[in-house]
C-alpha positions in Angstrom: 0.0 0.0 0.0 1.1 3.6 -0.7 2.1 5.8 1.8 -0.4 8.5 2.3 0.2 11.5 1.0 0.5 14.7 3.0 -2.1 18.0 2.9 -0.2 20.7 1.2 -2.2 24.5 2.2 -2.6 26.7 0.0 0.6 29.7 -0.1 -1.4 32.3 -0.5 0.8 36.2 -0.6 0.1 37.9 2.7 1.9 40.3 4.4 1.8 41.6 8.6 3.8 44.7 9.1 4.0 45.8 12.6 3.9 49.3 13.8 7.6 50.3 13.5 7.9 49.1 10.0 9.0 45.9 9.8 6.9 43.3 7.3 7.2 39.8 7.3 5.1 37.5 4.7 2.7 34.9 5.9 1.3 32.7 3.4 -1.0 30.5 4.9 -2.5 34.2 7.0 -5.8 32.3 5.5 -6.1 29.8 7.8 -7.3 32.0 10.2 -10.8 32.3 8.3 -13.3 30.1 10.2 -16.2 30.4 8.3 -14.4 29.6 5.4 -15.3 26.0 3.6 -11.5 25.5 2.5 -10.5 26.3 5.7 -12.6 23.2 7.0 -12.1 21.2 4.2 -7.8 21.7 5.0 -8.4 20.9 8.5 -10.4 17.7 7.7 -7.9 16.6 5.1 -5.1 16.7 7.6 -6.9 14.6 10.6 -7.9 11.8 7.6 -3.8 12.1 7.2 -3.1 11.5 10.9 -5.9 8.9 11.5 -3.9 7.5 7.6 -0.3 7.5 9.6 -1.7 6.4 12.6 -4.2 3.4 11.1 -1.5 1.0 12.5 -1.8 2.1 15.5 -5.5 1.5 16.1 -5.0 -2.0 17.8 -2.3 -0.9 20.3 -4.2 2.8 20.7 -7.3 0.9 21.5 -5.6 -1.6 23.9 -3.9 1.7 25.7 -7.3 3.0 25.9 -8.7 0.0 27.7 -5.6 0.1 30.0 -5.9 4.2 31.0 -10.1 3.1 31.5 -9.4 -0.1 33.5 -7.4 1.9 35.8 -10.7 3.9 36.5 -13.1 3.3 39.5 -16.1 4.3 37.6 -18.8 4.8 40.1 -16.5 6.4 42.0 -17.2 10.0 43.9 -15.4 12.8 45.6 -14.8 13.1 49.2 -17.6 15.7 50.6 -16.5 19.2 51.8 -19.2 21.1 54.2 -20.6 24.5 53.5 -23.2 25.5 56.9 -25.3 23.3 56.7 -24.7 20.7 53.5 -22.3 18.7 52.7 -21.4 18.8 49.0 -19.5 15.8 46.4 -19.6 14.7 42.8 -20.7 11.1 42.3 -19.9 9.0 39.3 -21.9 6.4 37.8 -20.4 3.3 36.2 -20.1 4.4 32.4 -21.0 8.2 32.5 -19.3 10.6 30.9 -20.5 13.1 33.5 -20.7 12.9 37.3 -23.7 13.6 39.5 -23.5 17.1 41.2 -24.9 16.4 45.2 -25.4 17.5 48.3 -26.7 16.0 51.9 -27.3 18.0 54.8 -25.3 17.3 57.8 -25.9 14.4 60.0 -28.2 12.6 57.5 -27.4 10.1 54.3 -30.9 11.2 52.5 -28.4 12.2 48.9 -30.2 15.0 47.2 -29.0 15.4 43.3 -28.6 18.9 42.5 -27.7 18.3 38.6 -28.1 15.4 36.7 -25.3 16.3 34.5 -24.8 13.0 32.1 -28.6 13.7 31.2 -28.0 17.4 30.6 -25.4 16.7 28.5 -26.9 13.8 26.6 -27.7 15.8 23.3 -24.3 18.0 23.1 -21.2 16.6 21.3 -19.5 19.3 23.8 -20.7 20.0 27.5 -19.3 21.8 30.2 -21.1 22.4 33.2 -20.3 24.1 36.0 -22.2 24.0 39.4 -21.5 27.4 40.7 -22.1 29.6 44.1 -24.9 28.5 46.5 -27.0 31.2 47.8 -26.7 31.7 51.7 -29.4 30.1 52.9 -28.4 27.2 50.7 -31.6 27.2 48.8 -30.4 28.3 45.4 -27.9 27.3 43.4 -26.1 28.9 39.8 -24.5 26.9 37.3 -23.1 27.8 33.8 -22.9 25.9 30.8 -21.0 25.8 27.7 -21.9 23.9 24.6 -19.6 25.1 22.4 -16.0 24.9 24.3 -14.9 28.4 23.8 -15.6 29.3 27.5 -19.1 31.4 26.8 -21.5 30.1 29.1 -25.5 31.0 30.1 -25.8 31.0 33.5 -29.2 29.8 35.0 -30.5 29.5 38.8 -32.1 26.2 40.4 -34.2 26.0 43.3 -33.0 23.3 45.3 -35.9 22.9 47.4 -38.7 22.6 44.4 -36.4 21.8 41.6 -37.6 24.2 39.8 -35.1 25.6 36.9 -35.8 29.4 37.0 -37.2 31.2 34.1 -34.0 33.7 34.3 -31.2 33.3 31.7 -28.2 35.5 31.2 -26.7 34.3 28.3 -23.2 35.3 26.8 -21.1 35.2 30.5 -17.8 34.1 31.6 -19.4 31.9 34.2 -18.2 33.8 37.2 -20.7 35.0 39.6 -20.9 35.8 43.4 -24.4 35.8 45.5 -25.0 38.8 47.8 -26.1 37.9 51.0 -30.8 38.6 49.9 -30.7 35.3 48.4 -31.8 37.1 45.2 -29.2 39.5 43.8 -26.3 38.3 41.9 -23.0 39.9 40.4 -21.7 38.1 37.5 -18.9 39.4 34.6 -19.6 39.5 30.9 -16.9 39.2 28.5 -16.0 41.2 25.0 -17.5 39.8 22.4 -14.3 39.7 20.3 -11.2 38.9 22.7 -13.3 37.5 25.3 -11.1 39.9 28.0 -14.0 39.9 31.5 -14.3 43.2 31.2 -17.6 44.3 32.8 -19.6 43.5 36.3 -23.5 43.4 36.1 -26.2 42.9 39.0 -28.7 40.3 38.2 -32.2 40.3 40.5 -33.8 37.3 40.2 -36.9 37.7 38.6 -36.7 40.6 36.9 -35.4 41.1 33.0 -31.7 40.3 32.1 -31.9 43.8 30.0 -32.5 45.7 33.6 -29.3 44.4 35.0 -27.0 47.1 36.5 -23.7 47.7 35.4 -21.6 48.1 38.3 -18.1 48.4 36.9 -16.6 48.2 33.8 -12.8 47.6 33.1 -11.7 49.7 30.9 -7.5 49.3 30.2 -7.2 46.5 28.2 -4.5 44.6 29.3 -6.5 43.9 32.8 -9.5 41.5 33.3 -12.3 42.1 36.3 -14.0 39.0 38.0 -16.1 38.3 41.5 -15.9 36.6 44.4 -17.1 36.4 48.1 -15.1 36.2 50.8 -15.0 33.3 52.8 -16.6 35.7 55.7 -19.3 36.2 53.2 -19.2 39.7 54.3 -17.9 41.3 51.3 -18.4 40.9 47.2 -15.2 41.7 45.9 -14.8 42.8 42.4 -11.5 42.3 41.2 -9.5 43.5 38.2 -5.7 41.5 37.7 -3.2 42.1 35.1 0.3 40.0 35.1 1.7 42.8 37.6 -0.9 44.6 39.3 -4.1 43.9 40.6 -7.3 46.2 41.8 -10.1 45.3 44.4 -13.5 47.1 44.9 -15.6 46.1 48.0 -19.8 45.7 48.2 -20.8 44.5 51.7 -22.9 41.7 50.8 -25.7 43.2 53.0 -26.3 46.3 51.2 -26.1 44.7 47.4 -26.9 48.1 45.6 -24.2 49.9 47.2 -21.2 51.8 45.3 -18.1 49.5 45.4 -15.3 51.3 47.1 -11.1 50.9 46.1 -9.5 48.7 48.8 -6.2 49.9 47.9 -5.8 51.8 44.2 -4.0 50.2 41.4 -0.2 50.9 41.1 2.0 49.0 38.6 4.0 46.2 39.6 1.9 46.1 43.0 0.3 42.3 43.3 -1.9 41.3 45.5 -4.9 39.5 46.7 -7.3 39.8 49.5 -9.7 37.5 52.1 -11.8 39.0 55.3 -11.8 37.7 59.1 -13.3 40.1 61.4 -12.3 43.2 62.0 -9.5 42.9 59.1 -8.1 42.0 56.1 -5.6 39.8 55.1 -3.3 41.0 52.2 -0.9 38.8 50.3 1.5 41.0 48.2 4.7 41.7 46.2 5.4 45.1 47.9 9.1 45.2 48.7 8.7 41.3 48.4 9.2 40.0 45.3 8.6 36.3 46.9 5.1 37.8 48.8 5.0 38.5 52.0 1.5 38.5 54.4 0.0 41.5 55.5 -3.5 42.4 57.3 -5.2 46.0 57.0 -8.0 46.7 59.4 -11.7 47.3 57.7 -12.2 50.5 57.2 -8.4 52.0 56.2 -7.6 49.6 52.9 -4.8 51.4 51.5 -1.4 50.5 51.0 -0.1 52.7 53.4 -2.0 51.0 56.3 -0.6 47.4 55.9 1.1 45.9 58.5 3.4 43.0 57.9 2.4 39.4 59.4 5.3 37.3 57.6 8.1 39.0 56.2 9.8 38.4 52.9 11.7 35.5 52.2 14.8 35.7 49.5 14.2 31.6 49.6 10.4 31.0 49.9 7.7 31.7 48.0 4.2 32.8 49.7 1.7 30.8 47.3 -1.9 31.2 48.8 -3.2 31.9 52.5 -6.2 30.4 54.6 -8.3 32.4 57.3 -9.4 30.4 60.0 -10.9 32.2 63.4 -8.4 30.5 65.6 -5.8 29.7 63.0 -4.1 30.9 59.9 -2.6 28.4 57.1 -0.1 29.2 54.7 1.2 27.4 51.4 4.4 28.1 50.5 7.0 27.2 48.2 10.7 26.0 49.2 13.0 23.9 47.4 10.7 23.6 44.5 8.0 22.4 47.0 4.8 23.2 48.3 4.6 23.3 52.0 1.8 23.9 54.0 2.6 25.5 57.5 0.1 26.4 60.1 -0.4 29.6 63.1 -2.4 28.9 66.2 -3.8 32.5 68.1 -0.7 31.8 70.3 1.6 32.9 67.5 3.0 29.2 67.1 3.9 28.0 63.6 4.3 24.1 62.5 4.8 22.6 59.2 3.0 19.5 57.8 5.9 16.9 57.0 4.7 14.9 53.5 8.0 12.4 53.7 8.7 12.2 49.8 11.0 13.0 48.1 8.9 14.7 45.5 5.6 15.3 45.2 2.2 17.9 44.8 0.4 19.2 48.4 -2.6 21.8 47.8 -5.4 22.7 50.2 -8.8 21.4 49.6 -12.2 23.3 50.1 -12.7 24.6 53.7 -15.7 26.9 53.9 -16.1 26.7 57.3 -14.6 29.7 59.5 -14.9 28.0 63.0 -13.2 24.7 62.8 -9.8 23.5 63.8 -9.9 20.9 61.1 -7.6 21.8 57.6 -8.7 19.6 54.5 -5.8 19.3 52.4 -4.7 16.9 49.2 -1.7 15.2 48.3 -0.4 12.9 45.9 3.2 12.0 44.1 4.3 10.8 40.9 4.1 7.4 42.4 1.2 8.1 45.3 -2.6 8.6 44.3 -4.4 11.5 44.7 -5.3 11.8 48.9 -7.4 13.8 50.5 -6.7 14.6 54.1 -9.0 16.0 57.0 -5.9 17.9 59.7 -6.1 18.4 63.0 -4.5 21.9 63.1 -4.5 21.6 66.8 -3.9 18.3 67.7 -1.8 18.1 64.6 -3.2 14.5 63.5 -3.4 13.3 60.0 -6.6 11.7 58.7 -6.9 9.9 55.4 -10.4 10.4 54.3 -9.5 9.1 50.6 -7.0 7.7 48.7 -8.0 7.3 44.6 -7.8 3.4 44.1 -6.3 2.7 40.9 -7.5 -0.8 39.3 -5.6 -2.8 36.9 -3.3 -3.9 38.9 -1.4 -0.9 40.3 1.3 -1.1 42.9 3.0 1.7 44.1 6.0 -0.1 45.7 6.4 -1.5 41.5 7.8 2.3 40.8 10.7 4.8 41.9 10.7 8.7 42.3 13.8 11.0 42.3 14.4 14.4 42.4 17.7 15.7 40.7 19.3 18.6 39.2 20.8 19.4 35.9 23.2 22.4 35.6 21.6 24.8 32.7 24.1 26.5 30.6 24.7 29.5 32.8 25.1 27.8 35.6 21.4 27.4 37.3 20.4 24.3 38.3 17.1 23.2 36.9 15.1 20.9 39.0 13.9 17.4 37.4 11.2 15.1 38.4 11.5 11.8 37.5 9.7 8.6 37.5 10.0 5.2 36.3 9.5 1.2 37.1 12.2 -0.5 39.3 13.4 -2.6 36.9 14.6 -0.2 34.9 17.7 0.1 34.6 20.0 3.1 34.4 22.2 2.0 31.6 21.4 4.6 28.8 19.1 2.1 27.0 15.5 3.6 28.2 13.2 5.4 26.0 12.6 8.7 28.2 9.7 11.3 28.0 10.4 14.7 29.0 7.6 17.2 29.9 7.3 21.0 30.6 5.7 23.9 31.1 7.5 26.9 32.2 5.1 30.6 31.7 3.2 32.2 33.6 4.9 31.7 36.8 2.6 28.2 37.3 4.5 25.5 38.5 4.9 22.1 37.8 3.9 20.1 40.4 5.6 16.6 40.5 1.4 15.0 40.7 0.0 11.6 40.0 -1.2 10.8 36.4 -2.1 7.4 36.0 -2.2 7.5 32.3 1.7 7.7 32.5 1.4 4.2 33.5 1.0 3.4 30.1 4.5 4.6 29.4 5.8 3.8 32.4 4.9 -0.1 32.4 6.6 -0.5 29.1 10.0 0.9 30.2 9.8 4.2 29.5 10.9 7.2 32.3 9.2 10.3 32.6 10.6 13.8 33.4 9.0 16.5 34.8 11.7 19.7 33.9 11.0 22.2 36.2 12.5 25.0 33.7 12.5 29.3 34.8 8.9 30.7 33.5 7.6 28.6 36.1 7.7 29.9 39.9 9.3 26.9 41.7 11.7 28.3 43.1 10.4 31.6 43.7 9.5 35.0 41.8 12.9 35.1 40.1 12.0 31.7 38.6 9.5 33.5 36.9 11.0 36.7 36.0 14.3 34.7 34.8 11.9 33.1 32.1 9.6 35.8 30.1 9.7 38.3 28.4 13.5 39.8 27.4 14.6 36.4 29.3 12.1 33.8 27.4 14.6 31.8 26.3 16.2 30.5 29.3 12.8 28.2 29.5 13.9 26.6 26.1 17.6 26.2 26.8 16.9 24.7 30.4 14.4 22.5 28.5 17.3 21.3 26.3 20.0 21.4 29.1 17.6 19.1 31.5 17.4 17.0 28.2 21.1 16.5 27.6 22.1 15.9 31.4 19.0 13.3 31.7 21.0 10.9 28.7 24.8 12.4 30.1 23.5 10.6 33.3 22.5 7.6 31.1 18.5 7.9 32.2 18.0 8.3 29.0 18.4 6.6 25.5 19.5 9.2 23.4 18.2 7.8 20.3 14.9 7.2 22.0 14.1 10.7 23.8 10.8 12.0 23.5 9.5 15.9 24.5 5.9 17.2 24.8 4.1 20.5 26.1 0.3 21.8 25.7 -0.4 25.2 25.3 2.9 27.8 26.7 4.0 24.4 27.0 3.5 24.1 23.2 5.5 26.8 22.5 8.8 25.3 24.3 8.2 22.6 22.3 8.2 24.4 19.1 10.9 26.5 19.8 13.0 23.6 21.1 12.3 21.7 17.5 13.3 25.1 16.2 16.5 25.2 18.0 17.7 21.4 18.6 15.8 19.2 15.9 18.3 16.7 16.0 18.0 16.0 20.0 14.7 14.4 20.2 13.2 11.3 18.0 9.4 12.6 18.3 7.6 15.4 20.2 4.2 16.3 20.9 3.0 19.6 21.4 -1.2 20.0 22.5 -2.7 23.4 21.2 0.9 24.9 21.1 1.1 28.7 21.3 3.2 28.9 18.2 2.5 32.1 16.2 3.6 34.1 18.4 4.2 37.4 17.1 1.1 38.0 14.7 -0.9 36.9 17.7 0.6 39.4 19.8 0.1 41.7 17.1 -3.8 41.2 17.0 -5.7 43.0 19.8 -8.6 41.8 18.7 -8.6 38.1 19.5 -8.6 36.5 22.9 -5.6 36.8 25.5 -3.4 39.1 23.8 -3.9 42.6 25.8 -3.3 41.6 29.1 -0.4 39.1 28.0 1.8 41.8 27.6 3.6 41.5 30.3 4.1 37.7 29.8 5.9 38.1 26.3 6.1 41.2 25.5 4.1 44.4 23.7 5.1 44.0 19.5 5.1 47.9 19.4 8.1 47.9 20.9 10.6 47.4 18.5 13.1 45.4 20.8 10.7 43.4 22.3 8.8 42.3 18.5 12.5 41.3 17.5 12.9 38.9 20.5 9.7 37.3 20.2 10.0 37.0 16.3 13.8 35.2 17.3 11.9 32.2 19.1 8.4 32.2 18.0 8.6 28.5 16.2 6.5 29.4 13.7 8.6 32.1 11.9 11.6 30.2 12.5 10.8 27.0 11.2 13.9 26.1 9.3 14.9 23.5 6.2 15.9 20.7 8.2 15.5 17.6 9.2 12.1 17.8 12.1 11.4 15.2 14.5 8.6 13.0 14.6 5.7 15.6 15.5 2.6 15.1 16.7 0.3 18.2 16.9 -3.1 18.7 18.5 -5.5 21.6 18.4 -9.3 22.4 19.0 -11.1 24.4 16.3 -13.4 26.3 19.0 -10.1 26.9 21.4 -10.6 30.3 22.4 -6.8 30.5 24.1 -5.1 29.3 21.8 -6.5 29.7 18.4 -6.8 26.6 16.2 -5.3 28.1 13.0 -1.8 28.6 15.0 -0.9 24.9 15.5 -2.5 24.4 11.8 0.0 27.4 10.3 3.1 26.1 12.1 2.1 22.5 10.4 1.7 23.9 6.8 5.1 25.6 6.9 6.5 22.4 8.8 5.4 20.5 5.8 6.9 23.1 3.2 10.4 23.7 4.7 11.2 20.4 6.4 14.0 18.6 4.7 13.0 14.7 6.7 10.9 12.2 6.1 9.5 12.1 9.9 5.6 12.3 9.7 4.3 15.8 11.0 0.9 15.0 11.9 -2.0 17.5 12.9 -5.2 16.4 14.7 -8.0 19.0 15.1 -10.8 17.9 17.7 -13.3 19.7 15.4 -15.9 20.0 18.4 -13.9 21.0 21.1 -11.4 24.0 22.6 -8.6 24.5 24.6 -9.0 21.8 27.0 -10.6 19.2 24.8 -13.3 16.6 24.8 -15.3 17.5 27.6 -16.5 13.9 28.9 -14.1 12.1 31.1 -13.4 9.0 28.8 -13.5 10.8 25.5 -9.9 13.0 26.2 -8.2 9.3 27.2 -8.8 8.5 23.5 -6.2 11.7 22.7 -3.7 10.0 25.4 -3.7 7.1 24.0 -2.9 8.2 20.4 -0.7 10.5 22.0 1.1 7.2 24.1 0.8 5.0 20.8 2.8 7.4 18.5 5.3 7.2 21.2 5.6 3.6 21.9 5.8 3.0 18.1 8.9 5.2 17.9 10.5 3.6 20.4 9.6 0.4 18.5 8.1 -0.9 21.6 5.5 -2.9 20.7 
């Protein structure tokens, strides 16, 4: 049989100049027309071409589906958090797509089901729902749904007493909302139309038209986004406007719903913060004079800056992540050694830390709603440990396990090893790795090893459990975790050292964690695999850019690739308010750094890796025509024979299939292109 035949696009002559002159031609600028039938019709072509190149696959992808599924406790359910009087859990069925969204009240096993979701999604091909805010009396309940997957939801109201679905629709949201404290009024945002930036804060009354809903703040400067919240008090709506540096909060007491939000503390540049209420005071996490955060509290009525008063100090070698108000006890998460940690003050002033006893592994705190408890729900899991959930004693300082996830097929923790090492990047910095992989491995250089990364925004990696990795794993493969700058593992400067002017560093450590992973002989270097998804995407096409001959295949999931045009274009989603993640295009410097690293306008005539590239034609983050534009110009300047493959989920955005089984069907083409490279099976 022939081999297929590769989708050529169309070159048609376009040309992007930017606004201090410099023009650069992009032929396949076409793509980016939707609507258009050739558009669709290129896009279909190449996924026939992948499923083509991939048709030997089948037998093995479906076994590796059966695998990832097997390891699955289907009726399976979430351990239940309380909020007053309820307590609140998911529940899976055996074979739904979708869980059941419940609720019992305290001291009682009477399950009420607030949202049948697997029916309510029976009749999309994409369904998101979300089962948002509870009113305060518990009685009500908002949820958003999204049938489309480009994050624009309608958000409705259910009466959990009658189950009646209220007649009140607000269509064309983000999905964030907040309840003030009537039972009746709600704040929700609304995004723009075109970039889908949150922009603007309306008040809803139940009952009453959607097109009498108050406008009670619009933002304004385009490179922030506003949003809502409660806090945890329930005394306050806060309205909240964040860029990458700064952020602004407006206060409404939750009492007096029609009131005039008032500053907490004006917007400055380069001032970050966020906010929570206990009290008589707030509680302030900030950058000021602390590039790692420090913790501050401000009393009720004198917000400003100027009237903070410092609870933990900076720290040049920790990293304040997140805070938790308690009324007899405070919780912090912070970050040291590339590690969460989760310490803990009593009202005597007395600190402990919660010791984990791993090597490497992923701590975050669960829900806790309730003010007057002395009881901390936390979770916790390792490359190697299942996801926990733990109910601690903050006084008695005792350790329940309320759930660990069972994993079927099998499974046995005590079959696999963990490590945590370092590799020395070029200019000296050592990058942290995580690593994982079966005992009888051995470390002799002969192992097929898969190397994964993030590295922007200042989120971190966390070294967590992912039992589709077992996959891999089981058949002899080791997989990395590089813990590259651009991330915040170790800190701020993590994150500083890897955007914007300083971008690269995330590539190069990517390639340095690479080399010293087969120098220390974890690694086959003829059998070394990469792959990213989304920012992630972009290291991976910028790697290929810069080392093509270093890895055998790579696969990069709705890679940011086209950098600069999209950076360029104010009028599409994310690009404002990302300005101070990559860069502003205007400025001459900064357009010429980007354009030196953005894969797609350095994609070169060479010899490319096996590539395997994934994108979602309703992706409102990362556009589907800039994974499908990098591929085209793959295909026209690549000098190998190495397949370049493009999938499009023609139904789905940036996170995918929206049922639980249908993205496992992605992982395990994903883990059968792999395996086949590595002539595996």
């Amino acid at each position: 049989m022939a081999e297929p035949v590769p989708p050529r696009a169309k070159r048609i002559p376009h040309q992007i100049t930017a606004p201090h002159g410099h023009t650069r031609d992009d032929p396949y600028y076409w793509l980016k027309e939707r609507e258009n039938p050739a558009v669709i019709s290129y896009l279909e072509k190449e996924n026939t071409y992948t499923r083509s190149m991939l048709r030997e696959s089948e037998k093995l992808q479906k076994v590796l589906f059966d695998e990832i599924v097997g390891r699955i406790v289907q009726d399976d359910s979430t351990v239940p958090y309380r909020k007053k009087n309820y307590e609140y859990y998911r529940r899976y069925r055996k074979g739904d797509s979708y869980p059941l969204s419940c609720r019992k009240r305290v001291g009682t096993d009477k399950e009420e089901i607030m949202f049948n979701v697997p029916d309510m999604a029976r009749e999309h091909d994409f369904y998101n729902h979300r089962t948002g805010q509870l009113s305060t009396n518990e009685k009500l309940v908002a949820f958003a749904t999204d049938t489309l997957g480009r994050r624009i939801y309608t958000l409705r109201f259910k009466d959990l007493e009658t189950g009646e679905i209220l007649p009140d629709r607000i269509e064309k949201v983000t999905g964030n909302h907040a309840w003030a404290n009537d039972n009746r009024t709600i704040f929700y945002t609304r995004q723009d139309p075109g970039t889908l930036r949150s922009h603007r804060v309306y008040r809803h009354v139940l009952g009453t038209p959607v097109r009498d809903d108050v406008l009670v703040f619009e933002e304004k400067d385009e490179t922030f986004r506003c949003y809502v919240y409660k806090t945890k008090s329930e005394r306050f709506i806060v309205i909240g406007s964040s860029q990458t540096v700064s952020d602004e909060y407006r206060l409404i007491e939750a009492d007096r719903p029609g009131m005039e939000p008032r500053i907490f503390s004006p917007r400055q540049r380069n001032l970050e913060h966020d906010i929570d209420h206990l009290g008589n005071q707030f509680f302030v996490r900030t950058n000021k004079n602390a590039p790692n955060f420090r913790l501050m509290s401000t009393p009720l009525e004198k917000t400003g800056e100027e009237h903070w008063k410092e609870i933990i100090p900076a720290r040049k070698d920790v990293y304040l992540s997140s805070f938790e108000v308690f009324r007899d006890f405070l919780v912090v998460v912070e970050r040291r050694d590339a590690l969460n940690r989760i310490r803990i003050r009593n009202n005597r002033n007395e600190w402990h830390e919660i010791d984990f006893g791993e090597p490497a592994y992923a701590t975050w705190l669960g829900s806790n709603a309730v003010m007057e408890t002395e009881v901390l729900r936390f979770n916790f899991e390792s490359m190697r440990t299942p996801g926990s959930v733990f109910d601690y004693n903050m006084r008695t300082r005792k350790k329940t396990l309320l759930k660990e996830d069972r994993v079927l097929g099998g499974f046995d923790r005590s079959n696999y090893l963990t490590e945590r090492l370092d590799a020395t990047a070029r200019d000296g910095t050592r990058i942290p790795i995580s690593l994982l992989y079966h005992k009888d491995v051995k470390r002799d250089g002969s192992a097929p090893l898969y190397l994964y990364a993030y590295g922007s925004y200042g989120s971190s990696t966390s070294p967590s459990f992912r039992s589709t990795m077992f996959s891999l794993v089981d058949r002899g493969f080791v997989y990395a975790i590089a813990h590259v700058r651009g991330g915040q593992e170790h800190g701020r400067n993590w994150y500083e050292e890897g955007k914007l002017m300083k971008k690269k560093n995330t590539f190069t450590d990517f390639i340095d964690c690479a080399e010293h992973l087969v120098k220390e002989r974890y690694a086959d270097p003829a059998h070394l695999f990469a792959g990213g998804g989304s920012a992630g995407g972009l290291l991976i096409g910028a790697v290929a850019n810069m080392r093509p001959d270093l890895f055998q295949g790579m696969i990069a999931d709705v890679p940011f690739v086209d950098v600069v045009t999209t950076m360029l274009d104010d009028t599409i989603p994310l690009t404002t308010f990302e300005y101070d993640e990559w860069g502003n295009p205007a400025d001459k410097e900064a357009y010429h750094y980007m354009l030196s690293y953005s894969p797609y306008d350095n994609v070169a005539k060479t010899s490319y890796p096996a590539l395997l590239i994934l994108a979602g034609l309703h992706d409102s983050q990362v556009q589907y025509w800039e994974p499908a534009k990098w591929v085209a110009r793959l295909r026209h300047r690549s000098s190998g024979s190495n397949p370049i493959l493009l999938k499009t989920d023609m139904k789905a955005g940036h996170g995918g299939a929206s049922g639980r089984f249908d993205r496992y069907r992605d992982i395990a083409l994903e883990h059968a292109f792999l395996i086949n490279l590595a002539e595996l099976d």
